[in-house]
NUZATOR-355294 format. One record per residue: residue number from 0; x, y, z of N, C-alpha, C in turn; chain. Coordinates in Angstrom, 2 decimals. Layout:
PT   pos    n_east   n_north      n_up   ca_east   ca_north     ca_up    c_east   c_north      c_up   unit
PT   NUM         X         Y         Z         X          Y         Z         X         Y         Z      A
...
# end
This chain:
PT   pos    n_east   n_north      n_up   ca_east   ca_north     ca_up    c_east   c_north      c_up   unit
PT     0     74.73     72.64    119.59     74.15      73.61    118.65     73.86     74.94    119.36      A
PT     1     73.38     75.17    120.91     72.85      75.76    121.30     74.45     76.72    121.67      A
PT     2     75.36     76.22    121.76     76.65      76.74    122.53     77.37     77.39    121.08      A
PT     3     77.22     76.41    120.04     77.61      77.11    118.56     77.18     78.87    118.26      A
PT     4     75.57     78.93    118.55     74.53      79.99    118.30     75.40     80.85    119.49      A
PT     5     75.73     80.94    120.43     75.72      80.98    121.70     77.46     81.89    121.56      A
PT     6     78.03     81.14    120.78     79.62      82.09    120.59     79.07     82.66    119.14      A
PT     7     78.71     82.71    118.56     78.38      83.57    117.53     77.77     84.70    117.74      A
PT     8     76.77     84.55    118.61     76.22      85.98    119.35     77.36     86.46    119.75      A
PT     9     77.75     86.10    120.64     79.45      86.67    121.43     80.58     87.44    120.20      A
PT    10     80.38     86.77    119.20     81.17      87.76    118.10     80.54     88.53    117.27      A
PT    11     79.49     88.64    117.25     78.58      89.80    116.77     78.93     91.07    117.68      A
PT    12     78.48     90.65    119.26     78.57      91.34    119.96     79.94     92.10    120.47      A
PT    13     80.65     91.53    119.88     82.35      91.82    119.94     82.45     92.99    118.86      A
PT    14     81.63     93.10    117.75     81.76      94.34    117.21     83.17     94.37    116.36      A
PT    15     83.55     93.22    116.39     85.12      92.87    115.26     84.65     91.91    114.45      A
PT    16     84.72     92.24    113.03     84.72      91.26    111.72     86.19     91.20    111.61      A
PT    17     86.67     89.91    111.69     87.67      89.35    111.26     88.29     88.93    109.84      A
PT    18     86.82     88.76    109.07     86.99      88.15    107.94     88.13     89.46    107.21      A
PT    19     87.74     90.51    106.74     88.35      91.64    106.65     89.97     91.77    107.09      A
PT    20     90.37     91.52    108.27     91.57      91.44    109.49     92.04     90.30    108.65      A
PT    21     91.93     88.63    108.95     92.40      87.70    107.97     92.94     88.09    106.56      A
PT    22     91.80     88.94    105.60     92.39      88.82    104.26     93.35     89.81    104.30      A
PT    23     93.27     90.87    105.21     94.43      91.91    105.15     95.96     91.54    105.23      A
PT    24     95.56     90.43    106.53     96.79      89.89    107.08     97.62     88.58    105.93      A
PT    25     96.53     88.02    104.89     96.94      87.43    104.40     97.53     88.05    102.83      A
PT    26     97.32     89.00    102.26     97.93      90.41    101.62     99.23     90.63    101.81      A
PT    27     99.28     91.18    102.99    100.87      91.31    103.75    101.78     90.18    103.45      A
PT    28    101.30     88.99    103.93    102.05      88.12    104.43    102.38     87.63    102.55      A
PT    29    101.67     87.83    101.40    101.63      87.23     99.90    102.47     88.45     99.92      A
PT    30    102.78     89.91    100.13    103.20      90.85     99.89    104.99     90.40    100.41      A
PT    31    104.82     90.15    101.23    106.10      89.86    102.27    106.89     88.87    101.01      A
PT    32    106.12     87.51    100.86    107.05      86.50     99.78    107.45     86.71     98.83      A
PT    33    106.50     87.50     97.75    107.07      88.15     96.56    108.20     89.14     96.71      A
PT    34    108.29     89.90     97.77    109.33      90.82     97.43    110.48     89.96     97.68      A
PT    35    110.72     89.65     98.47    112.02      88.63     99.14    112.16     87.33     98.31      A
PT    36    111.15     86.82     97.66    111.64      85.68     96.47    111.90     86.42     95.27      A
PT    37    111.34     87.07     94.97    111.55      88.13     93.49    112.81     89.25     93.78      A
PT    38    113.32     89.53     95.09    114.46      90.33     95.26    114.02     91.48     94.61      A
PT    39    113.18     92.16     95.07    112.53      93.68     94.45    113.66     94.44     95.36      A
PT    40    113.73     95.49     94.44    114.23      96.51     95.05    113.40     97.36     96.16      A
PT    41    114.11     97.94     96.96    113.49      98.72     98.19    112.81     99.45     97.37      A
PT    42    113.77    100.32     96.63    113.00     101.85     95.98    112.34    101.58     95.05      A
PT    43    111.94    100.27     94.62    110.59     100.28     94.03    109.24     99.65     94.80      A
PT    44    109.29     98.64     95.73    108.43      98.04     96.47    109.35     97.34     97.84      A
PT    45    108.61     98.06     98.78    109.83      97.85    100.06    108.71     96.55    100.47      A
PT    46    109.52     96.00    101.61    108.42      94.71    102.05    107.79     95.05    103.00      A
PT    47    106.77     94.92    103.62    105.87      94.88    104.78    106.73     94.93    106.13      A
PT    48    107.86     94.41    106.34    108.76      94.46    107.62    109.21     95.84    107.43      A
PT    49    110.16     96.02    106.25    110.77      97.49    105.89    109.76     98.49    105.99      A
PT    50    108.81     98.11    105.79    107.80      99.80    106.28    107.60     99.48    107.07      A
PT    51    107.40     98.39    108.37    107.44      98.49    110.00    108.22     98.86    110.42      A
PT    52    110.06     98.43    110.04    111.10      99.07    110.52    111.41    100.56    110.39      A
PT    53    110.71    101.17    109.00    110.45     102.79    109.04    109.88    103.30    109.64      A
PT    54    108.39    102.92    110.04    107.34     103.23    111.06    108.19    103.35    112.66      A
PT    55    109.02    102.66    113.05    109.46     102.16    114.13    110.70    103.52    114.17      A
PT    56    111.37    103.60    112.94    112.80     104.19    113.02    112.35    105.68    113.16      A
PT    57    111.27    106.08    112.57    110.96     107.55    112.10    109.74    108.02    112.95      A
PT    58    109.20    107.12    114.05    108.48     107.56    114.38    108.09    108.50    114.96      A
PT    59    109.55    109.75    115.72    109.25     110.71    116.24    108.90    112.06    115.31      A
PT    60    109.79    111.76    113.73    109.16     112.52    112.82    107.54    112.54    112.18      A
PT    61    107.53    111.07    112.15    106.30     111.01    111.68    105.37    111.30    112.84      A
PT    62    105.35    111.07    114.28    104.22     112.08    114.96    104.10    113.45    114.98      A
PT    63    105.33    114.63    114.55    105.21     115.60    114.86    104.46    116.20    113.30      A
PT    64    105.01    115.35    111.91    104.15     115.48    111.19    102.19    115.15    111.19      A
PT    65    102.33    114.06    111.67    101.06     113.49    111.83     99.93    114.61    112.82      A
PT    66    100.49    114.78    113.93     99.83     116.08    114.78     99.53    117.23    114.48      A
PT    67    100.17    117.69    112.74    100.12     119.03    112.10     98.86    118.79    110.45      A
PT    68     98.74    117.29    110.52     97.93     117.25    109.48     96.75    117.25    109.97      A
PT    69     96.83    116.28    111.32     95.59     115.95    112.29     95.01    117.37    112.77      A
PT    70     95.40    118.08    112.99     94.75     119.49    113.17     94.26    120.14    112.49      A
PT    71     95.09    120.12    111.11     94.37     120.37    109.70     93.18    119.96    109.33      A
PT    72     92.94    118.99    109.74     91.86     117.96    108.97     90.86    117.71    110.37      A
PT    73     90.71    118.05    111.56     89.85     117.91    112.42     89.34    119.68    112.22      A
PT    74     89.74    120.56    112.32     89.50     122.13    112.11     88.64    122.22    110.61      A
PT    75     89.05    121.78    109.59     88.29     121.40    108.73     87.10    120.50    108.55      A
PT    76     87.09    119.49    109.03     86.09     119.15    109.22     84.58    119.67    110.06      A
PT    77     85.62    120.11    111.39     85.07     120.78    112.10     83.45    121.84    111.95      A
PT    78     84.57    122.62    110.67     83.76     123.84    110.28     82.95    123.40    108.66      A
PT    79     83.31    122.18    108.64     82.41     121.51    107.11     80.99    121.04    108.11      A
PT    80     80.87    120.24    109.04     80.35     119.80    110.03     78.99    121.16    110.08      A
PT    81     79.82    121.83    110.87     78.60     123.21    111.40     77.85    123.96    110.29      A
PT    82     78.77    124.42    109.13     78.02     124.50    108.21     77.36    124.00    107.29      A
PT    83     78.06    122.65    106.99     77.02     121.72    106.05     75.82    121.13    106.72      A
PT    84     75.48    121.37    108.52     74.70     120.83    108.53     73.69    121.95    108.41      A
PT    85     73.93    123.43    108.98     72.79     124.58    108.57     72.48    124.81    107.37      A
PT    86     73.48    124.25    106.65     73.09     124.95    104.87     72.25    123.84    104.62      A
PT    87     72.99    122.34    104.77     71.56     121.44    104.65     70.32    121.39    105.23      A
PT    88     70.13    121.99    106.73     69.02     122.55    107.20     67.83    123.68    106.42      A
PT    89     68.72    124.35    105.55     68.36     124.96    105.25     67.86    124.96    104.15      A
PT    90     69.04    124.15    103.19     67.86     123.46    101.81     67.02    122.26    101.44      A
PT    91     67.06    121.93    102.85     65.68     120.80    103.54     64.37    121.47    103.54      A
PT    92     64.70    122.79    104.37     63.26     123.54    104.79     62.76    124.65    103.78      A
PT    93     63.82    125.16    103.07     63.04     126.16    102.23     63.56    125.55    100.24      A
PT    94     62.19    125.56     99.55     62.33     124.65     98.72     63.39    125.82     97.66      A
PT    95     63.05    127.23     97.59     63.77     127.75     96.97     65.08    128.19     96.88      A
PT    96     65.78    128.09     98.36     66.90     128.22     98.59     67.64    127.03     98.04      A
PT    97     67.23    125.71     98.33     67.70     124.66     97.50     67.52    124.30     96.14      A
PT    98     67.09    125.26     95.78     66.98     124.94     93.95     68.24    126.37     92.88      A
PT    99     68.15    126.70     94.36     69.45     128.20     94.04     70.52    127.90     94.07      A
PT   100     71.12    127.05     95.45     72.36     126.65     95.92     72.77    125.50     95.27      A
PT   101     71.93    124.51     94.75     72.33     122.90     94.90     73.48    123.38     93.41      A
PT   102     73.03    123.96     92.24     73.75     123.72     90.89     74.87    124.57     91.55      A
PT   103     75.21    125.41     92.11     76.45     125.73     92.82     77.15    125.12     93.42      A
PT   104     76.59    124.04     94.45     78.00     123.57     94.71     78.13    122.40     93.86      A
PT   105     77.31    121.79     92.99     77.64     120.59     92.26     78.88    121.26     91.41      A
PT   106     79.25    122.60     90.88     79.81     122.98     90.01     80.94    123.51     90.77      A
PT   107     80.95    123.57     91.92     82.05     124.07     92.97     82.91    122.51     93.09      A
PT   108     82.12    120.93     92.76     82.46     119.66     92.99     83.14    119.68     91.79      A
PT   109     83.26    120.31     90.47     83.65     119.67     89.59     85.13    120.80     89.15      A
PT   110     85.61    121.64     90.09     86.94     122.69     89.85     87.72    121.14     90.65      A
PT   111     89.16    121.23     89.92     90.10     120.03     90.69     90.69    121.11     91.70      A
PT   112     90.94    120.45     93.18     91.18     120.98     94.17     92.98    121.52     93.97      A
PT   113     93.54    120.38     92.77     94.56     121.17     92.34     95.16    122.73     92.34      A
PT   114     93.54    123.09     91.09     93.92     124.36     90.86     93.85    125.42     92.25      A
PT   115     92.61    124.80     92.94     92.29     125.91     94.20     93.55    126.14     95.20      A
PT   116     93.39    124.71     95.40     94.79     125.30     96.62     95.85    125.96     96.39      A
PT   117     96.88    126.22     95.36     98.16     127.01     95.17     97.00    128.36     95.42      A
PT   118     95.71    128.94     94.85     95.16     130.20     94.73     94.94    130.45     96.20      A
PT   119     94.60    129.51     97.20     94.42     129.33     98.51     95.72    129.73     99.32      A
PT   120     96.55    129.25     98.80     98.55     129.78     99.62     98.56    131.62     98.91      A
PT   121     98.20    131.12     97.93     98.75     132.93     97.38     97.80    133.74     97.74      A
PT   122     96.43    133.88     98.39     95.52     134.59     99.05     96.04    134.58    100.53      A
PT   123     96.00    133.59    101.17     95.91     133.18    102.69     97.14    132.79    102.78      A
PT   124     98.09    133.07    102.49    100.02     132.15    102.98    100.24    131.21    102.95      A
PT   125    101.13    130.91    103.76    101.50     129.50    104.22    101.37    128.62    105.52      A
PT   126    100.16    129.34    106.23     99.82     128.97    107.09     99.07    127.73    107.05      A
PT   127     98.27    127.69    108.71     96.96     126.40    108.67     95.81    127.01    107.68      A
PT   128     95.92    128.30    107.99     93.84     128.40    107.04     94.07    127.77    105.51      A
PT   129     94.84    128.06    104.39     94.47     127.26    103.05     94.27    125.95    103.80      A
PT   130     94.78    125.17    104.34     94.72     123.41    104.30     93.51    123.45    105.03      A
PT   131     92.95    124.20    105.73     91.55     124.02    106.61     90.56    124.57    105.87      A
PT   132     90.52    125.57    104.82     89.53     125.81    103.64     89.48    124.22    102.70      A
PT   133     90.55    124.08    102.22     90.97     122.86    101.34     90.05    121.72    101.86      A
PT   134     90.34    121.17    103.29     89.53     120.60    103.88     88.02    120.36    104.07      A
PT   135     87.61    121.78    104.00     87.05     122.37    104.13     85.86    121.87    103.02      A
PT   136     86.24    122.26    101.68     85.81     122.49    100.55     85.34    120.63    100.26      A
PT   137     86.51    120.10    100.66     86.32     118.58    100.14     85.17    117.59    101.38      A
PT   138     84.51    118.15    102.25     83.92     117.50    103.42     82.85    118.32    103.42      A
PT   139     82.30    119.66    103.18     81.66     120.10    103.11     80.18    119.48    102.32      A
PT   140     80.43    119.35    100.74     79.18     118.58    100.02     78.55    117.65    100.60      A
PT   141     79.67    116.69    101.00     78.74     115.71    101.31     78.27    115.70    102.28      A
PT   142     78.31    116.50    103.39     77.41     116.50    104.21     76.34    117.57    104.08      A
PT   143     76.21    118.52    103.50     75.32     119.51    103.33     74.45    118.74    102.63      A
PT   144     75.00    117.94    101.68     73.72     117.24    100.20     72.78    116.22    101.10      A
PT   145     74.05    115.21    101.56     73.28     114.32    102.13     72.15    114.52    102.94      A
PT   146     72.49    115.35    103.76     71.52     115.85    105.16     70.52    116.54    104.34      A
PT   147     70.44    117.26    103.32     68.98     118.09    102.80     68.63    116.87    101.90      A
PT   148     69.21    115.81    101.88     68.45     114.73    100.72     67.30    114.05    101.88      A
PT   149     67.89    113.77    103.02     67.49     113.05    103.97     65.84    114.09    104.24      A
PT   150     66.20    114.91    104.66     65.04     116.22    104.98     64.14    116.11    103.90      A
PT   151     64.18    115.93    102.48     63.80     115.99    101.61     62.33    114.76    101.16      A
PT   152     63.46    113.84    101.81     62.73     112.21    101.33     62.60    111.44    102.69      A
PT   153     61.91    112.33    103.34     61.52     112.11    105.13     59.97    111.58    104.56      A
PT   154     59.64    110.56    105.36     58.25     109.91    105.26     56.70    110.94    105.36      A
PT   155     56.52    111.43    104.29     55.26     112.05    104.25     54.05    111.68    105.47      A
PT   156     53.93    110.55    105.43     52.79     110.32    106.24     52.63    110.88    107.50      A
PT   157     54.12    111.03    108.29     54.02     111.15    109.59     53.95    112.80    109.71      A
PT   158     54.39    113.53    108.43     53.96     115.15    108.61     52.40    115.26    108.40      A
PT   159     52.12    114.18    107.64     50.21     114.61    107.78     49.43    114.09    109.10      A
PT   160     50.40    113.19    109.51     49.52     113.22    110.73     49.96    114.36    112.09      A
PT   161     50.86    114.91    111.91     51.33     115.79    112.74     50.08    117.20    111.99      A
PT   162     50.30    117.28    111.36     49.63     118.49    110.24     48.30    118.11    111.10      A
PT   163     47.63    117.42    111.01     46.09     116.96    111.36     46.01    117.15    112.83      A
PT   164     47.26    117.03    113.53     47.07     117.37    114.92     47.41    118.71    115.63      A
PT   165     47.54    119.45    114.26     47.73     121.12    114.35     49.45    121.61    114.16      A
PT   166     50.14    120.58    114.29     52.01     121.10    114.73     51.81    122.09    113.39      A
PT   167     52.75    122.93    113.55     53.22     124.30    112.82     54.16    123.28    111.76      A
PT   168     54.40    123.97    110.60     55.69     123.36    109.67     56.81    123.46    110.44      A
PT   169     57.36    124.36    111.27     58.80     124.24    112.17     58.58    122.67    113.01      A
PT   170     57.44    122.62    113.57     57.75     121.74    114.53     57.53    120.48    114.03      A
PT   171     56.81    120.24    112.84     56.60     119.33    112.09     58.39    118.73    111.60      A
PT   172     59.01    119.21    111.04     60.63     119.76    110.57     61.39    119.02    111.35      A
PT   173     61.18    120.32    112.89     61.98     119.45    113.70     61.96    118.00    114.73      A
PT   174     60.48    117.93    115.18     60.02     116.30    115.00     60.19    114.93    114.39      A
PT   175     59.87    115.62    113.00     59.70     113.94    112.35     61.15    114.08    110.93      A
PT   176     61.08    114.90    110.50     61.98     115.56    109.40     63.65    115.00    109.92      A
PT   177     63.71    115.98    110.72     65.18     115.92    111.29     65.58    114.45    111.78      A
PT   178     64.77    113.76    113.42     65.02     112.35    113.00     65.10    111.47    112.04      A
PT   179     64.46    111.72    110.98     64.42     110.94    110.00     65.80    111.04    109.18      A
PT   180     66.17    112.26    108.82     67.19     112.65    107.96     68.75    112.04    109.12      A
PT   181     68.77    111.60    109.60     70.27     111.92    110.71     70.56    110.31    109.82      A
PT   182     70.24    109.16    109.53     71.35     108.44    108.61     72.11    108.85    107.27      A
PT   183     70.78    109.90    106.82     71.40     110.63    106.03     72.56    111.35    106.33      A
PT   184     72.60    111.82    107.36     73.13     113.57    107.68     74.53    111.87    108.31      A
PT   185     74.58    111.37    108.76     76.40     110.38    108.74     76.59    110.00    108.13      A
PT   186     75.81    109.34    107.05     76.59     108.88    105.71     77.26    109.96    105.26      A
PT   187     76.86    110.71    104.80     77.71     112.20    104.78     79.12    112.17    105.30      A
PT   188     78.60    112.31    106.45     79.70     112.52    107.66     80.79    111.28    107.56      A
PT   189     80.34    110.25    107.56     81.59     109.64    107.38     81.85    109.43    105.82      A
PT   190     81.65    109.76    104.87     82.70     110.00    103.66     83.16    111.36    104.01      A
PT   191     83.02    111.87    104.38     83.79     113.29    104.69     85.08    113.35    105.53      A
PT   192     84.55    112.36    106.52     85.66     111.79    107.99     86.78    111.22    106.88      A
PT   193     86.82    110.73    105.63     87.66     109.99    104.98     88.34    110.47    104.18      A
PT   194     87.51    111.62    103.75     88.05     113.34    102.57     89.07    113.81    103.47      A
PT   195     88.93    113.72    105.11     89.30     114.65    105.62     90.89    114.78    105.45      A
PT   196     91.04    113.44    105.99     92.62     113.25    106.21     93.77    113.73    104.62      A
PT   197     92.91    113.14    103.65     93.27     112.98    102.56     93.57    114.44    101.36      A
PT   198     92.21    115.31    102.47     92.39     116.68    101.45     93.07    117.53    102.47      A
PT   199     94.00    117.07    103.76     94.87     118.17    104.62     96.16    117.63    103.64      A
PT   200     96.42    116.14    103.06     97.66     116.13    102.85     97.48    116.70    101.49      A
PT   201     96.57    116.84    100.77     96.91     117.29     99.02     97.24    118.64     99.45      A
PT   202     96.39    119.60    100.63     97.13     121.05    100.54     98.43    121.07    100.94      A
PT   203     98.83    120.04    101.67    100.36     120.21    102.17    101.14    120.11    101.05      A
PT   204    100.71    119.42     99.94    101.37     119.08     98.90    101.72    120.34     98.23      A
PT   205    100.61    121.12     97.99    100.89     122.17     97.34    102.24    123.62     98.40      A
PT   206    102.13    123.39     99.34    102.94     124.14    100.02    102.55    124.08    101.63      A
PT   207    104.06    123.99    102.30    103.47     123.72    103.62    104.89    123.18    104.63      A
PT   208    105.25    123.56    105.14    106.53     123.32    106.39    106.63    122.03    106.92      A
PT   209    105.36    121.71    107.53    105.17     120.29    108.03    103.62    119.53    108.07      A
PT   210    103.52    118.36    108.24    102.64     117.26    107.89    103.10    116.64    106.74      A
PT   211    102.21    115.61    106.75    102.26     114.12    106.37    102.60    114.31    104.83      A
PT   212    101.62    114.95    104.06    102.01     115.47    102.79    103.31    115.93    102.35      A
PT   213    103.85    117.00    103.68    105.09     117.12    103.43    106.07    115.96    103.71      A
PT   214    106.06    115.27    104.45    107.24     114.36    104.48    106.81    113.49    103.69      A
PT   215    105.77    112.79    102.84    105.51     112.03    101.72    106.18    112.90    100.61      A
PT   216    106.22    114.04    100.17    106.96     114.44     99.20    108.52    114.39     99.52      A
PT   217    109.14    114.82    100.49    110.44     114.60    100.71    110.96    113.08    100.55      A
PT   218    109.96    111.93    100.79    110.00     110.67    101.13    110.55    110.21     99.29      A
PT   219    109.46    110.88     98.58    109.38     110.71     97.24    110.41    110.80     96.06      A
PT   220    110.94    112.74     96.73    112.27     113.32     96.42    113.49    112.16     96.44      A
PT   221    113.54    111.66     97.99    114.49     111.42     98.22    114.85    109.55     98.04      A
PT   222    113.61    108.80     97.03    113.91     107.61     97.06    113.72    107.06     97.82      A
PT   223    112.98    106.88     99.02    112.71     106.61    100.47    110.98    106.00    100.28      A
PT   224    111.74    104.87     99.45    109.92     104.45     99.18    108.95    103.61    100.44      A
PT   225    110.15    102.96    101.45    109.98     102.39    102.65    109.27    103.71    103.80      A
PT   226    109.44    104.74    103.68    108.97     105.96    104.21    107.40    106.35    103.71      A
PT   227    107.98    106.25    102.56    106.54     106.56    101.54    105.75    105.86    101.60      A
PT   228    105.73    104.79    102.10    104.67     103.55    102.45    104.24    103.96    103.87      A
PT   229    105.38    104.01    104.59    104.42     104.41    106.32    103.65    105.53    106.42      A
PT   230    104.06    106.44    105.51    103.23     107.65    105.55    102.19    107.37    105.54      A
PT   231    102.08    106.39    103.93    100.45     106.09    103.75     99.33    105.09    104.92      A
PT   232    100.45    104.33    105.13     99.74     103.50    106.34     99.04    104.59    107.44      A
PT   233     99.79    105.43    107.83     99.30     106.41    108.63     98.05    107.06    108.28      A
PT   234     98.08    107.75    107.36     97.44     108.83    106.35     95.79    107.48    106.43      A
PT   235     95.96    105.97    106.21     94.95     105.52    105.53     94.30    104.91    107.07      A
PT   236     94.96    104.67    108.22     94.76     104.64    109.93     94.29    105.64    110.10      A
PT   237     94.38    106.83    110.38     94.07     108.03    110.69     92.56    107.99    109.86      A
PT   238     92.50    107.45    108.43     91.20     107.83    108.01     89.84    106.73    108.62      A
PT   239     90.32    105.84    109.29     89.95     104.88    109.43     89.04    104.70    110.93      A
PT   240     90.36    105.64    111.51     89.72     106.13    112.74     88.60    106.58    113.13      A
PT   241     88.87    108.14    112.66     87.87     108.84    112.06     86.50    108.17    111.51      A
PT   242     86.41    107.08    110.44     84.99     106.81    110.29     85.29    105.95    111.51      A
PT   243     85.43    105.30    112.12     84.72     104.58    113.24     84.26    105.20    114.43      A
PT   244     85.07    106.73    114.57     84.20     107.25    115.82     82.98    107.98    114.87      A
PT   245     83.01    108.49    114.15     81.72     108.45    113.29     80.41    107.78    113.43      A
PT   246     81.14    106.78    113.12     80.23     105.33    112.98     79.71    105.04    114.08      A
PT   247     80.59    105.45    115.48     80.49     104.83    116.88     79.18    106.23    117.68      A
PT   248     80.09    107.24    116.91     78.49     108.63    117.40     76.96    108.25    116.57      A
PT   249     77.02    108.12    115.48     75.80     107.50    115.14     75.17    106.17    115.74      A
PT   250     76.20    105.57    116.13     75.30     104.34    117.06     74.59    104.81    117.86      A
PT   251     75.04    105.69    118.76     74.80     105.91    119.89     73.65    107.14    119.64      A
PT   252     73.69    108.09    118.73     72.80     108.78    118.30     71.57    107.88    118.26      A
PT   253     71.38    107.26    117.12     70.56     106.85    116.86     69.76    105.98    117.65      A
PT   254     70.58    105.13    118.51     70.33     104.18    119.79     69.17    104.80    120.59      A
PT   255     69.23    106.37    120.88     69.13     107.19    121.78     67.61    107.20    121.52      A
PT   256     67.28    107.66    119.97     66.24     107.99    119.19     65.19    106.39    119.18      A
PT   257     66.17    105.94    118.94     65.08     104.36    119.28     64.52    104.23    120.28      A
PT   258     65.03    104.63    121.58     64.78     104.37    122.86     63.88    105.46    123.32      A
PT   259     63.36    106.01    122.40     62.75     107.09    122.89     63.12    108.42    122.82      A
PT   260     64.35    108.66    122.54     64.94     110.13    122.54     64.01    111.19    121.56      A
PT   261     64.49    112.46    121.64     63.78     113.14    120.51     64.54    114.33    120.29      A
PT   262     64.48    114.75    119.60     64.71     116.42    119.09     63.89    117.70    119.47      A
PT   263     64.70    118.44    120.86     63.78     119.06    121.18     63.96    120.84    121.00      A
# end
């Protein structure tokens, strides 16, 4: 019993759920029989081998695409990051600035990114900046909202006892406020880490030389549904990534803060 408890810790501590891995693998493998007993056509549902053998055949295209979306979507994020976290700083700490801004961007959430981006190529070209605004636009909310929700609905008690021991409202803020808000301020962050990938390929869609978007539309054009599948495998890896180093900086963030760390 004691050796049972004993490897179970050991896979906790392994930091891999399998259960997840199993049903995936068992998907594939139900995916794999139907096509090959049912004789599906490629160009409507290719099998799980045929998008490995695409992955495998195309892979020097698909990295040089992949390296042009990945830049897209880390630069975007990037700059959703720095500013969603000051603007949420900002409508954490001052109550009127956040009662100005918030119905703006909820109403900035509800334009389809459709229409923006072609207006984004015909302002800014055909360069990286539309797909890094685009980006931009779709990673931005949720981290600005989240992080001033967090600031918002920070535990009262511990500002009155700071208050009682004289701290100023800044230092009160940045003390107890700000630690408090940072699960807020990654939940954010990682639905955004997941926008990211996803809103570099919709601008590619709308116009764009190379990335993932673009060779998913050529893939599309051209009947190449075995293509069109690795793309996505990529496109949905890449997003996957991303939340886990996310996931893996907030451990360690927060780890820090348990142990004593602080905000200084």
């Amino acid at each position: 019993m004691k050796r049972r408890s004993e490897n179970i810790k050991k896979k906790r501590k392994s930091g891999i759920d399998w259960l997840p891995i199993g049903f995936s693998l068992l998907i594939l493998v139900i995916w794999q029989v139907v096509v090959v007993i049912r004789d599906v056509p490629e160009f409507i549902l290719p099998s799980p081998v045929r998008v490995i053998e695409e992955l495998i055949g195309s892979w020097q295209i698909l990295l040089d695409h992949t390296l042009v979306t990945v830049t897209e979507a880390f630069l975007g994020l990037l700059a959703s990051i720095v500013l969603g976290s000051a603007i949420g700083l900002a409508m954490g700490y001052f109550k009127t600035f956040r009662r100005m801004v918030y119905p703006l961007f909820v109403i900035t959430q509800t334009v389809p990114l459709f229409v923006l981006a072609p207006l984004f190529i015909l302002w800014f070209g055909f360069g990286i900046l539309p797909k890094i605004i685009v980006v931009f636009m779709v990673c931005f909310f949720p981290i600005a909202v989240t992080f001033a929700q967090g600031l918002v609905r920070s535990d009262s008690g511990m500002d009155d006892l700071l208050k009682v021991m004289g701290a100023s409202r800044w230092k009160i803020f940045r003390i107890s406020r700000i630690p408090q808000a940072l699960p807020y301020f990654f939940s954010g962050l990682k639905i955004a880490a997941t926008y990211g990938i996803v809103g570099a390929v919709l601008a590619e869609w709308v116009g764009a030389q190379k990335g993932l978007g673009v060779f998913m539309t050529r893939a599309m054009k051209s009947f190449r549904t075995g293509a069109l599948f690795a793309d996505v495998f990529i496109i949905v890896l890449l997003s996957l990534v991303l939340y886990k180093i996310v996931e893996w900086v907030e451990q360690m963030v927060c780890k820090d803060l348990s142990n004593g760390g602080n905000i200084t």
